[in-house]
C-alpha positions as CSV (number, residue, x, y, z in Angstrom):
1,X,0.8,27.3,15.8
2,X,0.5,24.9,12.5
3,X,-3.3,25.5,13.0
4,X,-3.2,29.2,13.0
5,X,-1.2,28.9,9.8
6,X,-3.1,26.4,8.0
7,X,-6.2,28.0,8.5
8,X,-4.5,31.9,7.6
9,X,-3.9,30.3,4.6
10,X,-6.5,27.7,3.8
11,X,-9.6,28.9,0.9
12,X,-11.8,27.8,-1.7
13,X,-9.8,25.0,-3.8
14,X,-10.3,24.8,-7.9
15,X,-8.0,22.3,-9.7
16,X,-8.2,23.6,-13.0
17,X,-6.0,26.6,-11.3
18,X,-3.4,23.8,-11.3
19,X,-1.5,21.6,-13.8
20,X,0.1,18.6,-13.6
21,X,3.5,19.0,-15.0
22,X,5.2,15.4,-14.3
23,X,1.9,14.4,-16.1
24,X,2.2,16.9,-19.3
25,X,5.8,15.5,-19.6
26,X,5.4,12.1,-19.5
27,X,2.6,12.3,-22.4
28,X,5.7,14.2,-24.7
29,X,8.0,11.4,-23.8
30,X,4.9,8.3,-24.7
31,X,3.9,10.1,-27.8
32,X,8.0,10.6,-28.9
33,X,8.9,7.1,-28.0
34,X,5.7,5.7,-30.0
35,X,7.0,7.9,-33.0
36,X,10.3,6.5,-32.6
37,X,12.2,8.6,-31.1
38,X,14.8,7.7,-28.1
39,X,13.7,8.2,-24.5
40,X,16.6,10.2,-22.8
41,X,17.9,10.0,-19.8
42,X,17.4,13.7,-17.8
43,X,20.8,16.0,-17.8
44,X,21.7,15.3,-13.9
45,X,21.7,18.7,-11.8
46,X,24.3,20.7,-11.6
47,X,23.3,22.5,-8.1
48,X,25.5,20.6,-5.1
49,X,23.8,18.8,-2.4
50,X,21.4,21.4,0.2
51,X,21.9,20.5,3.4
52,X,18.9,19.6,5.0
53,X,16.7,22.4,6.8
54,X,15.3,22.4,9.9
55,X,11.1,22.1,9.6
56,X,10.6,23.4,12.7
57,X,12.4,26.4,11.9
58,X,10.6,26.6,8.7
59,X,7.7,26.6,9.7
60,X,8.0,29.0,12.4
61,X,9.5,31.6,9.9
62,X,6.2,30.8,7.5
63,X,4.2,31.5,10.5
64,X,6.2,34.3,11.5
65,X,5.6,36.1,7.6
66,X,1.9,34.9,8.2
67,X,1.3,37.1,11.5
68,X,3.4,39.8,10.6
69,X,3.5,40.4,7.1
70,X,6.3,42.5,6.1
């Protein structure tokens, strides 16, 4: 089954299609910081705790959508 859906959805990969976000940020906090401004600590969420999901159910909805798109 994991096979099957790994290789539905496997392709060519290109990097540049992605970005580095955590990366990005960090460099806006260096450059701030060396400018002299404060580092600050990030607002805490305000979404409750998600129970945990089941990965085996998971991934047999994924591979469910995979075979039988709707």
């Amino acid at each position: 089954m994991a096979q099957a859906l790994v290789a539905s959805m496997s392709g060519e990969f290109n990097p540049a299609d992605f970005s580095d976000e955590y990366q990005i940020e960090l460099k806006k906090l260096l450059v701030s910081v060396a400018e002299g401004g404060r580092a600050i600590a990030a607002p805490k969420s305000a979404e409750p705790d998600r129970e945990v999901e089941d990965l085996v159910a998971a991934l047999q909805r994924s591979f469910e959508k995979v075979i039988q798109p709707d």
